[in-house]
LODO-192772 format. One record per residue (C-alpha): residue in one letter; x, y negated, z. Coordinates in steps of 0.001 Angstrom, whole numbers, plus 500000, padded with zeros to 6 digits. Example, Ala and Ser with C-alpha at 12.3 -4.5 7.8 and 13.67 -1.06 7.14 Angstrom:
BEGIN
A512300504500507800
S513670501060507140
! end
This chain:
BEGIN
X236866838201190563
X239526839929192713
X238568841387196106
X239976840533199556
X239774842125202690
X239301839190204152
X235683837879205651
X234012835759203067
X230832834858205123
X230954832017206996
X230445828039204952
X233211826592206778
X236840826347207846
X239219824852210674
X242043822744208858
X245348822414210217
X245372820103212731
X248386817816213887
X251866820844214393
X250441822269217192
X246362822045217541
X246122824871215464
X249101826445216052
X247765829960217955
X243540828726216629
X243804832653214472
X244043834500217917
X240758832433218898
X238663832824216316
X239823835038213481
X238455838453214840
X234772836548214122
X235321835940210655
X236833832208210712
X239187831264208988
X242187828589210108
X245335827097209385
X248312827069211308
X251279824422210412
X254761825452209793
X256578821835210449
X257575822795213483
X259615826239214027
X260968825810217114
X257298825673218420
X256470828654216570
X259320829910218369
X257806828902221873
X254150830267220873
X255955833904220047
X257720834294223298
X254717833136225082
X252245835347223526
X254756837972223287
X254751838103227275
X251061837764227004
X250419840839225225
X253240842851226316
X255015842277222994
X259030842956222549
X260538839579222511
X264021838857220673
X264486835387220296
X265620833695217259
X268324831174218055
X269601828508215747
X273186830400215232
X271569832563213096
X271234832048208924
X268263831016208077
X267030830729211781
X263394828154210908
X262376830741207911
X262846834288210466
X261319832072213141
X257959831302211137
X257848835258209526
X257963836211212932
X255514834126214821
X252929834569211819
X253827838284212057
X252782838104216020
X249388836529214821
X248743839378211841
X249404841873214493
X247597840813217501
X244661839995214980
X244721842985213648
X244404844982216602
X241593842645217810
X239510843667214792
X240192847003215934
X238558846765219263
X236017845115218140
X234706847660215887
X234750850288218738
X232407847942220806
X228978848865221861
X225922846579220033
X224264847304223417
X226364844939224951
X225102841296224603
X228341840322225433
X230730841663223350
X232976840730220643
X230951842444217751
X227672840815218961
X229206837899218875
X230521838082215370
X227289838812213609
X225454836302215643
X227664833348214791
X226890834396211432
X225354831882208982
X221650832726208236
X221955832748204417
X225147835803205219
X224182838625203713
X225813840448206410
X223322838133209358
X220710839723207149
X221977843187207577
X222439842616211092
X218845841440211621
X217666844367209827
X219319846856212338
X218207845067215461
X214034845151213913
X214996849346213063
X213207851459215313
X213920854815214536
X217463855771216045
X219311857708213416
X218464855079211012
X219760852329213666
X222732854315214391
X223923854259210846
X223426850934210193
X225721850295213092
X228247852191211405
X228111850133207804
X227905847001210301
X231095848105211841
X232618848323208378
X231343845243207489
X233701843208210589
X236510841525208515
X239049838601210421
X239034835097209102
X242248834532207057
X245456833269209057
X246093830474206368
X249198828444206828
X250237824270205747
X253277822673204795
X253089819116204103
X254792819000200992
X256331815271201670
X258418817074204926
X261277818676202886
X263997817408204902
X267681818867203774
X269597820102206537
X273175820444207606
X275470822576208561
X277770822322211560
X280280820302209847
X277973817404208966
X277530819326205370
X274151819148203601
X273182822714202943
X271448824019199491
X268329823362199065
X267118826827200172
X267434826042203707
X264721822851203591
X262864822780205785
X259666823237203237
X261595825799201528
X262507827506204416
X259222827473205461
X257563828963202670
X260135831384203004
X258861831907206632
X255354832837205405
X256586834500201866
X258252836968204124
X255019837640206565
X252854840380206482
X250081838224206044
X247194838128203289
X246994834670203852
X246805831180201778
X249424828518202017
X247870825107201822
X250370822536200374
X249519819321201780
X250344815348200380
X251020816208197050
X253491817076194355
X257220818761195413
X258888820436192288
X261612822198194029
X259040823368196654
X256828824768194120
X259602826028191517
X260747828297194638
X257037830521194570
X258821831856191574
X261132834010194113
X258204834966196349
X256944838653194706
X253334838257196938
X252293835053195112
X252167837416191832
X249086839446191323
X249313843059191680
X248448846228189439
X244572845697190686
X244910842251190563
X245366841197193956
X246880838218194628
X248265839282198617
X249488835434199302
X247135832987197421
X248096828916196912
X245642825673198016
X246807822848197012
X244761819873199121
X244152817020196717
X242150813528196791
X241685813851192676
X240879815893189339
X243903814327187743
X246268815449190361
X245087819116190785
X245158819652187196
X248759818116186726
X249609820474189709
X247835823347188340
X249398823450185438
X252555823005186791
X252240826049188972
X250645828644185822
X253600827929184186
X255358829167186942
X252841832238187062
X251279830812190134
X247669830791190139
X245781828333192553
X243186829584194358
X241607826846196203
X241595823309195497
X240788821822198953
X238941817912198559
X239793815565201966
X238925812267202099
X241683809848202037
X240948807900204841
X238311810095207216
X240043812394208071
X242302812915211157
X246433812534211163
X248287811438208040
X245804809420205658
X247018808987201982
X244149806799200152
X243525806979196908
X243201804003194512
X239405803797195230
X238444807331194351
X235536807827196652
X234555811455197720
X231003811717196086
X232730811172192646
X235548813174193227
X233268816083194377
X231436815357190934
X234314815704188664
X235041818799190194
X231637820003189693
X231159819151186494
X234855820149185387
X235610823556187136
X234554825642184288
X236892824200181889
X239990823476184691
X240164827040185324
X239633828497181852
X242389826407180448
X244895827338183491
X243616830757182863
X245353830841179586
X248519828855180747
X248586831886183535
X248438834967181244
X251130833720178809
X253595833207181724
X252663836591183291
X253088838065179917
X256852835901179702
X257652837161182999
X256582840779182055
X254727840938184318
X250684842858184498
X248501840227182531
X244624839484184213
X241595840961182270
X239609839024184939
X239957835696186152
X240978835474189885
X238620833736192056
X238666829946192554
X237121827881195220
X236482824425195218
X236319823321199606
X235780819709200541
X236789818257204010
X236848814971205689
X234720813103208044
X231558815676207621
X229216815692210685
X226033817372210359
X224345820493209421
X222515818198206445
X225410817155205166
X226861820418205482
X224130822100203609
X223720819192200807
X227529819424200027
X227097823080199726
X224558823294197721
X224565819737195530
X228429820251194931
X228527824302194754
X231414823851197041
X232393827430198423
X233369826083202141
X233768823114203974
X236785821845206631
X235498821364209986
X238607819753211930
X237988816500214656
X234824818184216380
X236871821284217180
X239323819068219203
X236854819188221593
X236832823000221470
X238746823946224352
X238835827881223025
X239862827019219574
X242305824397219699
X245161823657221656
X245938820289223620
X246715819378227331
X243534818757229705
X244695814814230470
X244433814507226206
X241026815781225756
X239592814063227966
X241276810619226002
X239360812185223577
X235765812846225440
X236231808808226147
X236992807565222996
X234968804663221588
X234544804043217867
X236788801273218607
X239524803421220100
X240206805472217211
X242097803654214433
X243927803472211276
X247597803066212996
X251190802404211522
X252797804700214374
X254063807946211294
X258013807725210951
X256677808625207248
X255272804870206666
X252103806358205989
X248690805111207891
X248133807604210519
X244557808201212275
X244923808603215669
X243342807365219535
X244913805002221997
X245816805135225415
X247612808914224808
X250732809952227097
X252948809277223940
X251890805777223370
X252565804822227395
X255525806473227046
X256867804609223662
X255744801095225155
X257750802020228674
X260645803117226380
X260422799568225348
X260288797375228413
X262749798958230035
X265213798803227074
X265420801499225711
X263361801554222424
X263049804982220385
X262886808102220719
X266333810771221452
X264558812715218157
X265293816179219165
X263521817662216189
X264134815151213357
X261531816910210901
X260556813199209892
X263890811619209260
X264019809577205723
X265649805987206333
X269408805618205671
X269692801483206628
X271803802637208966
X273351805871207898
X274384807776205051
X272349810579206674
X268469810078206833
X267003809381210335
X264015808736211948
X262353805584212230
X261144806372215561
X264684807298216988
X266610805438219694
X269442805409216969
X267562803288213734
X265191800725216355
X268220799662218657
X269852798989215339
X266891797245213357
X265656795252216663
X269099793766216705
X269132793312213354
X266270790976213371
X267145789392216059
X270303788070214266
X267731786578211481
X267288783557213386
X263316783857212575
X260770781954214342
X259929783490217562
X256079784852216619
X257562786586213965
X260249788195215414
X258240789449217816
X255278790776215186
X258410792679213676
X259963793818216557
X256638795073217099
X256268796984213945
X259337799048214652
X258376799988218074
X255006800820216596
X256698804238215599
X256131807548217776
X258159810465217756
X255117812485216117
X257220815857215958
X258064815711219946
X254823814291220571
X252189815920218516
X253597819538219947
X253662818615223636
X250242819131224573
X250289823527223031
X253387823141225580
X251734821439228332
X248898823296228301
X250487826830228581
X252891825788231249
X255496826306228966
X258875824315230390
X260996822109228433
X263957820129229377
X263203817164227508
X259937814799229217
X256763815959227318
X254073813282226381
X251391814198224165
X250062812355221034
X246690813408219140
X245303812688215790
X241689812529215429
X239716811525212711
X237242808507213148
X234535810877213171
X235265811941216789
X233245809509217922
X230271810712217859
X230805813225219566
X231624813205223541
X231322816315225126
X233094819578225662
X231217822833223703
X231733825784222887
X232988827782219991
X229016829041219886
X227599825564220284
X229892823905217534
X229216826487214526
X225830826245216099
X225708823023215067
X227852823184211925
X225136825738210820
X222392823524212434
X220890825566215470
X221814822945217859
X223137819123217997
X226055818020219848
X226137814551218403
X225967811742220687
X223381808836221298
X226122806592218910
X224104805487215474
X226315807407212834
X226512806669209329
X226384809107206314
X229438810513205393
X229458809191202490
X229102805642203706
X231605806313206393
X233986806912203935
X233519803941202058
X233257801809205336
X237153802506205448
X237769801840201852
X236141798562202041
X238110797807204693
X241588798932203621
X240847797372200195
X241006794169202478
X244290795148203787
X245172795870200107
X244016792213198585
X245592790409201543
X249348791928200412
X249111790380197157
X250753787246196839
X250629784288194092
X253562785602192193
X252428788977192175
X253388791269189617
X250928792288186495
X251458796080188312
X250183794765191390
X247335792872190145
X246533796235188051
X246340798233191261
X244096796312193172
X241614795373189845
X241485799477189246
X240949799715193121
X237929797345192838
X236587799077189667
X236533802187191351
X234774801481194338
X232397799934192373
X231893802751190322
X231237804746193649
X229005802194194866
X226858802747191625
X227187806424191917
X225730806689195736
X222824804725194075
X221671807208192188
X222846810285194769
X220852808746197772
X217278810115196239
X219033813631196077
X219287813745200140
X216181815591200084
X216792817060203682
X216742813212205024
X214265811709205865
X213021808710204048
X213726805972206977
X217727807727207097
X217883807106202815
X216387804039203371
X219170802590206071
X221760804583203787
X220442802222200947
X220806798680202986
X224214800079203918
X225047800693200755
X224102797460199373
X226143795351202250
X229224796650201330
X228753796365198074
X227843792576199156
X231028792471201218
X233305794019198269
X231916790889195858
X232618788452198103
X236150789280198503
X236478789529194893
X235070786385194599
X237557784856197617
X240441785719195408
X239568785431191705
X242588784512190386
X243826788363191720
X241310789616189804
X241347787706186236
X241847790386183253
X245812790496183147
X247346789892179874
X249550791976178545
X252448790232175988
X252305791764172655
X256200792339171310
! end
C-alpha cells in the first residue's frame, strides 16, 4: 500500500455539498483529522472566499480578474492554495499546544477520535500513565501522530460547459469549465483527491494525462489521487479501465444512493444500495487486480516507474445514512473504508456554510417539506426544501412579469431552442421565450398553465446555491442574493442545531441527535423513493411505447425485486438491532414489496415479456 501523510483515522467523511456549503468546511475541520470536499463549479466564489479569508488571516490578496488567460483555472489553484496553507499552519499550532489544556485544539483532536483509532488508544494510554517522563514522551509521539483531514475537491463531470471568447468565439476545449477546473486543482499544492461526480466525461478524463501529480512517484506516491462517485459495479469498472489506460489509477470508488441523497439525484435503473454495496464486496479483489495490470502496462508505455505494490483502494458508501448502527454495520458487513456524512452537517453551523434565515428553513423542515423537485437547469431531479429565499424570489420573478433569472454565472447553460449558443433554462432569456411559445399553442388552459409551470419551476442554482457562503460573511454583491439549499430527505429527522462534537458524537454513537420522528432503516428509506419514482417511471409509459421503453421499466421492476429479496435475507444480519426494529424493518419490507406487485399488476400489458423479431 502507499503511504500518505494524510490522517487515516476517522470512519467518515463530509461530501461536497451544493457550490458553496462546503466551500471553506477544510479550514473547520481539517486540523482534527476530517476529511471534506470542496466544489470547483463555481470560481468566481472561490474567488470571493480567497479575498475574504485573505483579509481574515492577514494574507496578500491579488485578485484574479476575468481579463486574464485562463482566469477560472488560477482562480481555483489559488483559493485551494489559501486552504493548503492556512491548514497547514493550523496543524502547526496545534502540535505546540499544551494536553493540559482541556480546551485546546490537540485535545480536541484525539478526543473526537473514533474508539476503535489506534491513535484514541494511544491517547488513552497517555492520559492512565502516571509516571511523568513516560507521559511526557508519549505526548511527543502523540504530537507526531496529528495529521489534517484531506482537502478533497468535486467536479461534476456533466458541468463541462465550453466557453467563449470576447468575440462570441467558442474557445478550445482546454478552457471548460471542467477542464479548467481540474486544471485549477492539478496546479495546487494540495495532496488531495478529486472526486468526479455524475459519471463518464472522456475529454475530462483524457486531460489527467497532462497533470504530472496524478502519476505515482519514485516511492510510489500518488500526490493527487482520483474518486470517481458511482451508483454501480458496471460503471466503475468501465471507468476504471478507461482511466489505467490512461495511467490513472482510481483510488476510491465512492457508493451514493441515487435518490437519498441531497442536491442532484441520478437514479439508477433499480440498483438498490444493499446490492450494490455487495457486488463491491464480493468483487474488489478481482476489480483491482485486473486494473492493476491494465495500470503497469501503461506506466511501462508511458516510461514511466512501474508499481511493485498495488496502491491503496477504498471502497466509501454515502447516502441517506443516519445512525451510529448503521454506521457501524456498513463498516463492518460491507468492509467499506469510510462513510459520507453530508445533510446532518447542514445543521453544523461550524462546518458548513449557509445564511442564518436558511438554516433555520432547515431546523423546520417536515418530512413533507423536503422533496424530489424538477427546479436543476440540468433536467435532472433535484432534492431540495421549500419555502427558501430563492424559491420566493423565482415565484415573485413570475407574478410580476418577469420570469427567469439575469444568469450571471451560466455554469448550467445546455438548451439551444432558442440560440445557437447553449443557455440556461432558468434564464430570463429561454422562459420569456418558451412561455410565449406555448402560449401561441392554442392548448387548453389547464395545460398551459401545468407547462408554464414547469418552466418557471427552474432556479438559478449557480446564483442561488452560492448566496448563502455570501450572505453569511457579509460579503457584498451587486446583484440581489437569495439563497437555495439542497438537503437530502434524511434531514428530517433531525431538528436541532449541534455541534461539530455532538454530530461525530453521534456518527460514532456517544450521543443521539435524532428527533422524536419514527425513521426508517436506510435501507428501506432508500427503497421508499425507488418505489415511488418507479411510479413516476410506469406512469410515462404510454400504449405505443417503444420495446426500449418497455425494457427499461421491466429491468427496473426486476431489480427492485431482486433487492427486495436481498434485504430478506440481510435483515437477520442487523445484529446491533433489536429484534422489535428487524421486525418493523420486515413488515416494511414486505408492503412495498406489496405495493411494487400491485402496480405491476395495474399495468400488465407494460410488463408482458417483449418480443423481439427474429430477421
Amino acid at each position: 500500500m502507499v503511504s500518505t501523510i494524510l490522517s487515516q483515522e476517522h470512519e467518515f467523511h463530509i461530501p461536497v455539498m451544493g457550490t458553496a456549503f462546503t466551500i471553506d468546511t477544510p479550514l473547520k475541520v481539517a486540523r482534527f483529522g476530517i476529511s471534506s470536499v470542496v466544489s470547483l463549479c463555481d470560481d468566481e466564489l472561490c474567488e470571493e472566499m480567497r479575498r475574504h479569508y485573505s483579509s481574515l488571516f492577514k494574507l496578500t490578496y491579488e485578485a484574479i480578474t476575468e481579463d486574464e488567460d485562463d482566469f477560472r483555472g488560477k482562480r481555483i489553484t489559488a483559493y485551494l492554495n489559501l486552504l493548503d496553507h492556512v491548514v497547514n499552519d493550523q496543524i502547526a499550532r496545534i502540535k505546540q499546544e499544551s494536553f493540559d489544556d482541556l480546551k485546546s485544539d490537540l485535545v480536541m483532536y484525539f478526543e473526537l477520535l473514533p474508539d476503535t483509532s489506534p491513535v484514541k488508544h494511544a491517547y488513552v494510554d497517555m492520559l492512565n500513565e502516571e509516571d511523568s517522563l513516560i507521559k511526557e514522551k508519549l505526548q511527543a509521539e502523540l504530537r507526531n501522530m496529528v495529521k489534517p483531514g484531506s482537502i478533497d475537491v468535486n467536479i461534476m463531470t456533466k458541468l463541462d460547459r465550453d466557453t467563449y471568447d470576447k468575440q462570441a468565439q467558442k474557445r478550445d476545449s482546454y478552457y471548460s469549465d471542467a477542464i479548467s477546473a481540474l486544471r485549477g486543482f492539478a496546479n495546487s499544492t494540495l495532496n488531495a483527491s478529486i472526486v468526479f461526480s455524475a459519471g463518464f466525461n472522456r475529454r475530462l478524463f483524457a486531460y489527467l494525462e497532462h497533470c504530472a501529480d496524478f502519476f505515482p512517484d519514485k516511492q510510489g506516491n500518488i500526490k493527487k489521487r482520483v474518486v470517481l462517485k458511482v451508483s454501480d459495479f458496471r460503471s466503475s469498472l468501465t471507468q476504471g479501465k478507461f482511466l489505467a489506460k490512461k495511467g490513472i489509477w482510481v483510488s476510491e470508488y465512492r457508493i451514493e444512493s441515487g435518490l437519498n441523497c441531497g442536491g442532484h439525484a441520478f437514479a439508477t435503473d433499480g440498483y438498490l444500495m444493499g446490492p450494490i454495496l455487495e457486488e463491491f464486496k464480493v468483487q474488489k479483489k478481482e476489480l483491482v487486480s485486473s486494473l492493476f495490470l491494465i495500470y503497469n502496462e501503461t506506466l511501462a508505455k508511458l516510461k514511466k516507474d512501474t508499481l511493485e505494490l498495488m496502491p491503496f483502494v477504498d471502497i466509501t458508501v454515502q447516502g441517506g445514512i443516519g445512525t451510529a448502527n448503521e454506521n457501524r454495520f456498513l463498516i463492518d458487513h460491507y468492509q467499506v473504508k469510510r462513510t459520507g456524512w453530508a445533510t446532518p452537517f447542514l445543521l453544523v453551523p461550524d462546518v458548513t456554510l449557509l445564511d442564518d434565515e436558511t438554516r433555520m428553513v432547515l431546523l423546520k423542515a417536515e418530512e413533507n417539506d423536503l422533496y424530489l423537485s424538477p427546479v436543476s437547469p440540468l433536467g435532472v431531479p433535484f432534492n431540495t426544501v421549500r419555502n427558501t429565499l430563492s424559491e420566493q424570489q423565482k415565484y415573485e420573478r413570475f407574478e410580476n412579469g418577469r420570469p427567469g433569472s439575469p444568469c450571471p454565472k451560466g455554469y448550467l447553460v445546455s438548451n439551444t431552442e432558442f440560440s445557437k449558443k447553449p443557455v440556461c433554462t432558468a434564464s430570463i432569456f429561454y422562459q420569456r421565450r418558451k412561455i410565449k411559445e406555448l402560449e401561441s399553442l392554442n392548448l387548453d388552459p389547464d395545460i398551459l398553465k401545468e407547462s408554464i409551470a414547469l418552466v418557471v419551476a427552474k432556479s438559478c442554482l449557480c446564483e442561488d446555491l452560492a448566496a448563502g457562503a455570501l450572505l453569511k460573511n457579509d460579503i457584498t454583491n451587486k446583484r440581489p442574493l437569495k439563497s437555495a439549499v439542497c438537503p437530502g430527505p434524511n434531514l428530517a429527522y433531525f431538528s436541532r442545531l449541534a455541534s461539530l462534537k455532538d454530530m461525530i458524537g453521534h456518527i460514532y454513537g456517544r450521543l443521539n441527535l435524532l428527533n422524536d420522528k419514527y425513521r426508517p432503516n436506510l435501507f428501506i428509506s432508500e427503497l421508499k423513493m425507488y418505489v415511488s419514482y418507479f411510479k413516476t417511471e410506469v406512469a410515462k409509459v404510454s400504449d405505443t411505447a417503444t420495446s426500449i421503453e418497455l425494457k427499461y421499466i421491466q429491468g427496473f421492476k426486476d431489480n427492485l425485486l431482486e433487492g427486495i429479496s436481498y434485504y430478506d435475507d440481510l435483515i437477520p444480519k442487523l445484529v446491533n438491532e433489536t429484534h422489535k426494529y428487524r421486525d418493523k424493518m420486515t413488515t416494511e419490507l414486505h408492503e412495498l414489496k406489496s405495493d411494487l406487485q400491485e402496480l405491476v399488476a395495474q399495468h400488465s400489458a407494460f410488463f408482458l415479456p417483449v418480443v423481439q423479431t427474429v430477421v
